[in-house]
N, C-alpha and C positions, 0 to 999 in steps of 0.2 A: 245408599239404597234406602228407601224409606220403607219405614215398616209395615205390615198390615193396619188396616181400623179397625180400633178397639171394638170388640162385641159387646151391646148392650145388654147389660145384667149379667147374670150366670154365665156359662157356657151350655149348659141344659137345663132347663126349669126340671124341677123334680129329679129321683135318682134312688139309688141305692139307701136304705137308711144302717148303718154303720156303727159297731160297738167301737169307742175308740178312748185312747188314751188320750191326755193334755198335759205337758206342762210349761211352766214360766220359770224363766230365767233372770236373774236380776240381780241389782243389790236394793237394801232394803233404806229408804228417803232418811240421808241423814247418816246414816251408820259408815264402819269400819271395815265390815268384811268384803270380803272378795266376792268376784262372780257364782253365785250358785242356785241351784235349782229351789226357788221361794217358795210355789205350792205346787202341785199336782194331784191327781187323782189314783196314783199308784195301779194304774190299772195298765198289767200285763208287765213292769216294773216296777221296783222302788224307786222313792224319789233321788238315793244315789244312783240308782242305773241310770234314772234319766241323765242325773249329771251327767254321768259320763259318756252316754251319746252326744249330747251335745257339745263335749269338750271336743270328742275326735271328730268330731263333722264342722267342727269351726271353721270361717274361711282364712281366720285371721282377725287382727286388731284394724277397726274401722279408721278411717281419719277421724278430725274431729267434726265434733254436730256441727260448728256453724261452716263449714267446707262443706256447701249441699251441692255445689256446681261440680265436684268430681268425678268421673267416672265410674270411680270405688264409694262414692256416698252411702250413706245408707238411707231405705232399707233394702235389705241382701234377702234372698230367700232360696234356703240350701232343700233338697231332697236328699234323704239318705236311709240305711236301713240296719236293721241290728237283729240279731239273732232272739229268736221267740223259744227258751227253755234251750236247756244243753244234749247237744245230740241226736237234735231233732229232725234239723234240716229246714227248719219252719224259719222267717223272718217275717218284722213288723216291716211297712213302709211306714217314712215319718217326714213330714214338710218341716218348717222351721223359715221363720221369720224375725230378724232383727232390725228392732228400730230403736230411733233415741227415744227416751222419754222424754216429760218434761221435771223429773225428777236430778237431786244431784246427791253426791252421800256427802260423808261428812269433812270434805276437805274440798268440796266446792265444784268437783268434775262431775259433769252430765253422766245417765245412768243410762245404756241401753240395755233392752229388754229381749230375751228371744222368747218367743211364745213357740210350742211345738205342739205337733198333734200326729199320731202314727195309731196306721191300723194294721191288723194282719193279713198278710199278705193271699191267703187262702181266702180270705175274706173281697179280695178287691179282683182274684181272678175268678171269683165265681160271678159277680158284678164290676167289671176292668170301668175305672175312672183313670181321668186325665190329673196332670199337675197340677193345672187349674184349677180345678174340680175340686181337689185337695184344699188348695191353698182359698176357695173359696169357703169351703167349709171351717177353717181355723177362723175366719173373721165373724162366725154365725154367732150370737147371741147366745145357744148354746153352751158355748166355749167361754165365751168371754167373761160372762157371769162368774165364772166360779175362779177365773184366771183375775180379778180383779177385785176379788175380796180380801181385804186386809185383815189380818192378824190383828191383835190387840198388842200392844206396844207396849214395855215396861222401859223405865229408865234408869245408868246408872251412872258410874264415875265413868268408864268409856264410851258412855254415848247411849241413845237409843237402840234396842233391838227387841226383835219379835220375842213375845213371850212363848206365842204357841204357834208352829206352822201350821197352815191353814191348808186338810188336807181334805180332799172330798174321794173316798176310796170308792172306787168300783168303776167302769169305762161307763162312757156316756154315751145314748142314741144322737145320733147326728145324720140328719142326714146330705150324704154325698151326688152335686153334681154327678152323672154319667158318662164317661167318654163319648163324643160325639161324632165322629169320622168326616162330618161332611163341616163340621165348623175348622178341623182342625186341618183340612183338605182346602179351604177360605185361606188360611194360613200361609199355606204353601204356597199357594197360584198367585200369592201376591208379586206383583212386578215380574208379569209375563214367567213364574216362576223361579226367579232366581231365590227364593226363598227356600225352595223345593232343593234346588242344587246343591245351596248352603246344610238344608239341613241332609241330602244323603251324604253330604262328604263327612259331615261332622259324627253320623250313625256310622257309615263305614270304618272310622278312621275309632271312633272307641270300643269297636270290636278288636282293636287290634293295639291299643294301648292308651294311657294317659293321655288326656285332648286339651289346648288351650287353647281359646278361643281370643283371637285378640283383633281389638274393635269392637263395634256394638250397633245395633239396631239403632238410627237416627230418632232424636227424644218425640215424641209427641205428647199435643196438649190433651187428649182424649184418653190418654194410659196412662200411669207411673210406668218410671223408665223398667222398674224390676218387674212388672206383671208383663212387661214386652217380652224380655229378656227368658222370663220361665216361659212364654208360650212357646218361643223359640226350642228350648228346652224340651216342652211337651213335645212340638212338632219331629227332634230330632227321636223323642224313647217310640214316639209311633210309628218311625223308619225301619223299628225291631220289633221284631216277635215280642207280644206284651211279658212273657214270663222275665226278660231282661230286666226289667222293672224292680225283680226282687231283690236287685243285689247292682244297683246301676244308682251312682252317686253324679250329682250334677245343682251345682250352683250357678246365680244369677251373679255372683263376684265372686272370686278369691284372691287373697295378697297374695302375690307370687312370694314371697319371703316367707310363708308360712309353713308350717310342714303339717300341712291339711293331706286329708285322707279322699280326696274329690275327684273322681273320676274326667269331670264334665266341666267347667267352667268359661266363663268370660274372667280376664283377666289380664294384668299391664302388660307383664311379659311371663313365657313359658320357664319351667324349673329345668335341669337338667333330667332330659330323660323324656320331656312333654315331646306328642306331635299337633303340630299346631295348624290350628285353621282360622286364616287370617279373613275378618270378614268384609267382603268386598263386591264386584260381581262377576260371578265367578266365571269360567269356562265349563261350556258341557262335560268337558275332562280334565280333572285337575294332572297338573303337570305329574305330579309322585304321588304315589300312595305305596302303601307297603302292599304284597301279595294278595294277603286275601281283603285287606282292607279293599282292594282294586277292586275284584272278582266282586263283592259286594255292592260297590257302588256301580258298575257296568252292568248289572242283575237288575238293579232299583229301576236303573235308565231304561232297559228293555221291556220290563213288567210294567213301567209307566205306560208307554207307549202304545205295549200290546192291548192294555186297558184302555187304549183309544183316550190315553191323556188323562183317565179317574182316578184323581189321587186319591178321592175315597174310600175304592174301591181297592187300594191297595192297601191304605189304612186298617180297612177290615177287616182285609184278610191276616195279616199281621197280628190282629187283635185277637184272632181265634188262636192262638198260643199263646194259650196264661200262664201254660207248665214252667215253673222256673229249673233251670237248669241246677245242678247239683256245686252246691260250690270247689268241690273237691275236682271239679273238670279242670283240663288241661286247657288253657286259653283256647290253644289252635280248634280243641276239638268243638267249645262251645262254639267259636266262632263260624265253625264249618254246620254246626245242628243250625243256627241263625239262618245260615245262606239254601242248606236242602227247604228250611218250614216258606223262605222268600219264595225259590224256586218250584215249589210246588203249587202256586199262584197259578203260571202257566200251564198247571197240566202235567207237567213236567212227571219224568220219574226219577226217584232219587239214586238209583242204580245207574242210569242215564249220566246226572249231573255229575257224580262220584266221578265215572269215566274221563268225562272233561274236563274237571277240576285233576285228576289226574296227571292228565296227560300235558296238560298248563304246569304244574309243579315241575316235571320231569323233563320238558322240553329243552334240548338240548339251549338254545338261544337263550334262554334263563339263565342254566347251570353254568355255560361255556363263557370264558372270557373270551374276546379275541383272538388271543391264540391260545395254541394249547399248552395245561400248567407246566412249569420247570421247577427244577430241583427248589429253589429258591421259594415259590410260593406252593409249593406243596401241602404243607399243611394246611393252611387259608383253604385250598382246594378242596381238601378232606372235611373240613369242615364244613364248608357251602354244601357239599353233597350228602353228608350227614344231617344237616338241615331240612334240605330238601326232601329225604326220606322220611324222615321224621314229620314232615308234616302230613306226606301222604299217606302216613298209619295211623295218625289222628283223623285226618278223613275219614278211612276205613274205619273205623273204632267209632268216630260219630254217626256213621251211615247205619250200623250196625245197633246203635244201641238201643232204638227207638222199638226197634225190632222184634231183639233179643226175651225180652222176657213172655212173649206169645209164644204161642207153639200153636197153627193152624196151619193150612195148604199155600194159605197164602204168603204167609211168613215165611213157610219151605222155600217156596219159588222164589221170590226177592231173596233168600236169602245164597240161593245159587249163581243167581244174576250176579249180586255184588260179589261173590267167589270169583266169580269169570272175569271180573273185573281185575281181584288181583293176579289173578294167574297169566292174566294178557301183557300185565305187567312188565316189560322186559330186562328186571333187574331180580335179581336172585335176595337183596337183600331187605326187601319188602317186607315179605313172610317173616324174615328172621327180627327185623325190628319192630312187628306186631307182636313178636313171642317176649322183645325184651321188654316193653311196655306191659306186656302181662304178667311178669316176673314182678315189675317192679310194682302195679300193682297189690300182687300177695305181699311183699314186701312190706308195703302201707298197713295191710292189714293190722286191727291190733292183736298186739302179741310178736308178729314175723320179726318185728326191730330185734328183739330180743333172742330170734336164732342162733345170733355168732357167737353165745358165750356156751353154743353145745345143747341147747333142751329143745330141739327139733330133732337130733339126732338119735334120740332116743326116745323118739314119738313114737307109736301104735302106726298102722294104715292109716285108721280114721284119720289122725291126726295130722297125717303125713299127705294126706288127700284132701283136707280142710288147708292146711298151708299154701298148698298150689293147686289152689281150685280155680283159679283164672286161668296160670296158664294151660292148665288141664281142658279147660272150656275153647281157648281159643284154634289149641293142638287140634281139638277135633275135627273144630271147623274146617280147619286149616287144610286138614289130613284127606281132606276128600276129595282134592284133587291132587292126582300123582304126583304132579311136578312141583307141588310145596309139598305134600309129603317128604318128596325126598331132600328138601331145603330143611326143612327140620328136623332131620331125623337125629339130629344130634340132641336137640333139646328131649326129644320121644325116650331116647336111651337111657340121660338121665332120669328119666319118671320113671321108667322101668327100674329103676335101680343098678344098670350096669353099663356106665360110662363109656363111650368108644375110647379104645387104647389113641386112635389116630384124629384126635378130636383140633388138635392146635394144626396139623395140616390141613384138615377137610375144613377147616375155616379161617386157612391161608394167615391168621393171626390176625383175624378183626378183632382190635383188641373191645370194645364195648358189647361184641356175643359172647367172646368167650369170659367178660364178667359176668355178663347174665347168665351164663352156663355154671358158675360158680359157685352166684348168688343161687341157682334154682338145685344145684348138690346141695347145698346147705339146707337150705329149704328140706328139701327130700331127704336129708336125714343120710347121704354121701359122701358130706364133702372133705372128706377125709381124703377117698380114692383119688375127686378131681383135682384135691391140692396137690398128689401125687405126677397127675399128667401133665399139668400147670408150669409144675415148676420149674422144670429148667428153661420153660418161655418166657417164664416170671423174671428170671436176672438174664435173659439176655436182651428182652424186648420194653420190658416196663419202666425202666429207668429214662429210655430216649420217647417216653409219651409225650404226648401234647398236654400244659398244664391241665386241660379242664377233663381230661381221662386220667391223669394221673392221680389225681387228688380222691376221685371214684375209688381208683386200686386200693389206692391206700387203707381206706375203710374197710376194702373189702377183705384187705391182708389184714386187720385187726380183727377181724372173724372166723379168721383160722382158728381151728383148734391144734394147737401143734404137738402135744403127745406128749415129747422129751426135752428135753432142757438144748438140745442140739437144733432143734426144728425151731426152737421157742430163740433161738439165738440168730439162726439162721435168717427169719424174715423180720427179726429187728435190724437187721445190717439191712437187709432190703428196704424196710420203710425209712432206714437214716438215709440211703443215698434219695430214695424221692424226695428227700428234705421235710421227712415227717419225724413228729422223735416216735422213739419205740413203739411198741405194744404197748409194756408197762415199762417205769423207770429204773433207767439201769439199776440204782441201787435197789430197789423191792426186787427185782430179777437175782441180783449177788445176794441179796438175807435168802431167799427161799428158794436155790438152788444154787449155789454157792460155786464151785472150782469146775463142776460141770457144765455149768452154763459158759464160763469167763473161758474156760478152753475154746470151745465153739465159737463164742462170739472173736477171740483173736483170730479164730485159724479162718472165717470168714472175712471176716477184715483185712487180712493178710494176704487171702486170695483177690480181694479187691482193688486193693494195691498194687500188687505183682501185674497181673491184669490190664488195670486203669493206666497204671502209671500218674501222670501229671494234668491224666483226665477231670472233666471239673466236677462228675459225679463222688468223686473222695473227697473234696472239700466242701463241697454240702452236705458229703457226711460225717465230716466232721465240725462243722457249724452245725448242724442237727442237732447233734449229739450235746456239745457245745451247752446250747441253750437249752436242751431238754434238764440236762444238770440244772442251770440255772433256775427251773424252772420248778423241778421238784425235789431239788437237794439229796444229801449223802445218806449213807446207811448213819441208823446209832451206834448200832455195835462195834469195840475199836477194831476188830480182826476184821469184819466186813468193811472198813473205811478203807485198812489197811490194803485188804484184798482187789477195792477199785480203783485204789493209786494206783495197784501193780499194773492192773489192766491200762489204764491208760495209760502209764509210760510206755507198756510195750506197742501201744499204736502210732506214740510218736516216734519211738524206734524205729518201728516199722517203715513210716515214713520219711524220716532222714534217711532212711539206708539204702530205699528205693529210688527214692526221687532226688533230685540233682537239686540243689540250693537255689538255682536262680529259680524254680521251676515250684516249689515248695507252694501249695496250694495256702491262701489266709488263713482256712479254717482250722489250720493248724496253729497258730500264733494266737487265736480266740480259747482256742480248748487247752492251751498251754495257760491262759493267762484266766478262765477260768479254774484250774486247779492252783497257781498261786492265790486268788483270791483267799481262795479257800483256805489256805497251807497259814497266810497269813492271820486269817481270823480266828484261828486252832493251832496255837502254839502246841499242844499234846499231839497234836496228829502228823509234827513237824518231826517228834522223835519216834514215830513207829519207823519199821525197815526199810516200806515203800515211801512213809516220807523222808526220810535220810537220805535216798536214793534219789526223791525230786528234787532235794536242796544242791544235787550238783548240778540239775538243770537249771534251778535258779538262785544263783550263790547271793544273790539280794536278802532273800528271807531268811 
């Protein structure tokens, strides 16, 4: 496919005029050191920050200079972005261009150069420019001037080096080409538009993950092959809502061998993990896409259309959303804000689109294999349809947010609209997976991490209502229509502060609600009570989880607060059969609660055994255990060393006595040969009681 012809000059005469930062990358003609940032203007960083943008947006090691016929030649020109102050939410955009010089250092290899240039991003959505645009202004005289003044030079027994870096502080007026819509719309409609197909698949397809791009626009003698490759580039960020822009990485090459941080690239081959868009000419529908990657690009194709074919006109519209989205969004949900600001091109209402992006999620011919699941793929099942939920409460949650913070008539109405939406819903676990997304929000909050060690529990109100002010927010909403009221009533109970006694039936034991019912006790300054209803669901049900909900428990059991040395023992045996080690380590457990603890923890262990049997949860937990020793060692004291010989003899007791010999689980033979490790390297610990007693278990030592 050949590419478009190059536009003459700029991409728009005149533009935005631009505070901006600069710097150059290099080594220095003739010297020793390594790549690093030579001069800059320190403006909006130092010249180490600059480094170290440039280090993480690298595409990788160039071939060498005189290899220009390569694909991967250089020069490369990456777009990427970096955070403007801490906690701000603010970033810079930043171009970057690497070429060789005609410089070498002191061992005789060629020097390339990255020159950069980044503005802030608030800066370029109040005047939205293209890539181009950008990378036209890095070449302006401007820039150049102060990126090509050299230092004064001293010499010495290792060589030449700069005496003084050459630093011109303060950001410089430049001014920036304007995005164009109707040159970058020229772009697209090249070759009957297959330009256009290429680049919606390539916008769809990095809404939804890592994109490689493999092939490239056919060379022409009127471009450099890299100013094709970025227009390309440009053509796909104009596919999305401009605010994308602020956090959307994409080069004209990357080594695939590199472990680059690049959202966007042309490159040899894809990494593990890349979706890749092979460029070629495409079909009006590419064969796969992922879900919303689809929805996305089926969106573009219809809005094209409706526009009687102006792709300018869809450009522009696109460009009227410079808001960048929040980085802390959940892919799904940015990806779903993307698709309502596309579909609102039409006319459209987002309340509307929600519905049918809905009802596409949930459709049974999605969810449904050909036939229906058996024992065997059960879980796989459980989890496809966990998915699928999940995505449709990010929908809800992105339709929703744009919303949220107005309070007028109009807000009220849309925001009944999209209620009706979920309530038409015909699945009960909708509402409850909007409640645990708002859990897990407060969660995030800072400070909530720090619940499980008990200082929520002994919050004020305020305090107690500042922790779960999401899911308090969303409850509301939620609450207004009867039939998620009564889906939630259970989360409502705990804010109340009085737990349903019948809380593990009325939610039939979805084990991921009733964590966020756990995690939202804790929060609330309860969960004392809810570890009480919990528990006996806790060992009967959380052992047989699926790894990626067990590992969730697990955390959440280290959040208990367990009271007595009995409870504190109790969900240590619990966390060892998940194959987690303890709370805390057995030995800090035996110094600071001593023969109280070690009773409970056998008689639990005991019951596990009797129980289990030759089940493979007792040998995970005991490899648990195992390696947890391994991992943070014995008591000092000799009575407490003594005291956790004892303990563990009696669990391998235990276990010979129960379990039949052929049947004897490994991680019994691990945790035995764990303690001779030990026995052997503590000749003293060989003559306490409990070690007397192990040396008949192992007459070696």
């Amino acid at each position: 496919m050949s590419p478009p012809a190059a536009p003459p000059g700029p991409p728009t005469p005149g533009g935005p005029t631009l505070r901006v930062g600069w710097a150059l990358m290099g080594k220095e003609r003739g010297g020793f050191t390594d790549y690093v940032v030579l001069r800059s203007n320190e403006a909006y960083f130092s010249r180490s920050a600059y480094q170290t943008i440039l280090h993480r947006y690298s595409p990788g090691t160039p071939p060498h200079a005189q290899r220009t016929s390569l694909p991967g030649s250089l020069p490369w020109v990456t777009v990427s972005y970096a955070p403007l102050g801490r906690n701000t939410g603010q970033t810079v955009l930043g171009i970057a261009e690497r070429t060789w010089s005609d410089e070498a250092d002191a061992s005789g290899r060629p020097i390339a150069h990255t020159r950069y240039l980044c503005v802030p991003f608030s800066a370029l959505a109040a005047a939205p420019v293209s890539y181009a645009g950008l990378h036209t202004a890095l070449a302006s005289p401007t820039i150049q001037r102060p990126m090509l003044q050299r230092p004064m030079l001293q010499h010495s027994a290792t060589g030449t080096q700069p005496a003084v870096t050459a630093t011109a502080v303060g950001s410089l007026p430049v001014t920036v080409p304007r995005l164009d819509p109707a040159r970058i719309a020229e772009s697209l409609a090249t070759d009957d538009e297959q330009w256009f197909l290429l680049a919606a698949e390539a916008a769809a397809l990095v809404l939804a993950g890592r994109v490689a791009i493999l092939g490239f626009p056919a060379p022409s003698r009127d471009e450099p092959t890299a100013r094709t490759r970025l227009r390309f580039l440009d053509a796909v960020a104009a596919l999305l809502p401009y605010g994308q822009r602020a956090r959307l990485t994409a080069s004209t090459w990357a080594v695939s061998g590199a472990a680059h941080r690049i959202r966007l690239a042309f490159t040899d081959q894809p990494r593990q993990g890349d979706l890749v868009l092979r460029w070629r000419d495409p079909r009006p529908r590419p064969a796969q896409l992922p879900g919303p990657a689809a929805d996305y690009f089926d969106l573009l194709l219809r809005l094209r259309d409706q526009a009687g074919g102006s792709l300018a006109a869809l450009v522009t519209h696109l460009t009227g959303y410079p808001t960048a989205y929040p980085a802390a969004w959940h892919r799904l949900r940015a990806t779903a804000r993307a698709y309502f600001h596309l579909h609102e091109m039409g006319g459209g209402d987002t309340a509307d689109a929600l519905a049918a992006l809905v009802a596409r999620r949930l459709a049974p011919g999605r969810l449904l294999p050909d036939t229906a699941p058996t024992d065997t793929d059960a879980e796989q099942w459980q989890a496809v349809q966990e998915k699928a939920v999940e995505e449709v409460a990010e929908l809800v949650r992105a339709a929703w947010d744009d919303e949220r913070p107005r309070d007028d008539d109009a807000t009220r109405r849309f925001s009944r609209r999209l209620l009706a939406v979920v309530a038409q819903v015909p699945r009960d676990d909708l509402a409850l997976e909007l409640i645990r997304l708002a859990v897990l929000d407060d969660l995030g909050l800072e400070g909530a991490l720090n619940t499980g060690t008990g200082t929520a529990m002994d919050a004020g109100t305020a305090g107690e209502r500042q922790a779960t002010a999401s899911t308090r927010r969303w409850l509301r909403w939620l609450e207004v229509a009867p039939e998620l009221a009564d889906q939630t009533r259970p989360f409502r109970a705990v804010l109340d502060g009085s737990p349903n006694p019948d809380v593990v039936e009325t939610l039939h034991g979805r084990a991921r609600y009733l964590l966020s019912l756990s995690q939202l006790a804790r929060l609330r300054g309860t969960g004392a009570a809810m570890v009480v209803l919990l528990d006996p669901w806790l060992w009967q049900t959380v052992p047989a989880l699926s790894p990626r909900h067990r590992q969730d428990w697990a955390a959440e059991i280290r959040g208990f607060r367990f009271g007595t040395p009995s409870r504190a023992a109790r969900y240590d045996v619990l966390l060892l059969i998940l194959g987690e080690a303890p709370g805390r380590p057995l030995g800090r457990r035996i110094s600071t609660m001593a023969t109280d603890y070690t009773a409970a923890f056998q008689e639990h262990f005991a019951t596990l055994v009797r129980e289990q049997g030759a089940d493979g949860r007792v040998d995970q937990a005991l490899t648990a255990l195992a390696r947890s020793i391994l991992d943070t060692g014995w008591p000092q004291d000799e009575a407490q060393v003594d005291l956790m010989l004892r303990v563990l003899e009696q669990l391998v007791r235990l276990v010979q006595a129960n379990i039949d010999q052929r049947d004897r689980p490994p991680g019994l033979a691990v945790l035995i040969k764990v303690v001779g490790r030990f026995l052997i390297r503590n000749p003293w610990a060989r003559n306490l009681p409990a070690g007397r007693q192990w040396r008949i278990w192992l007459p070696k030592i």
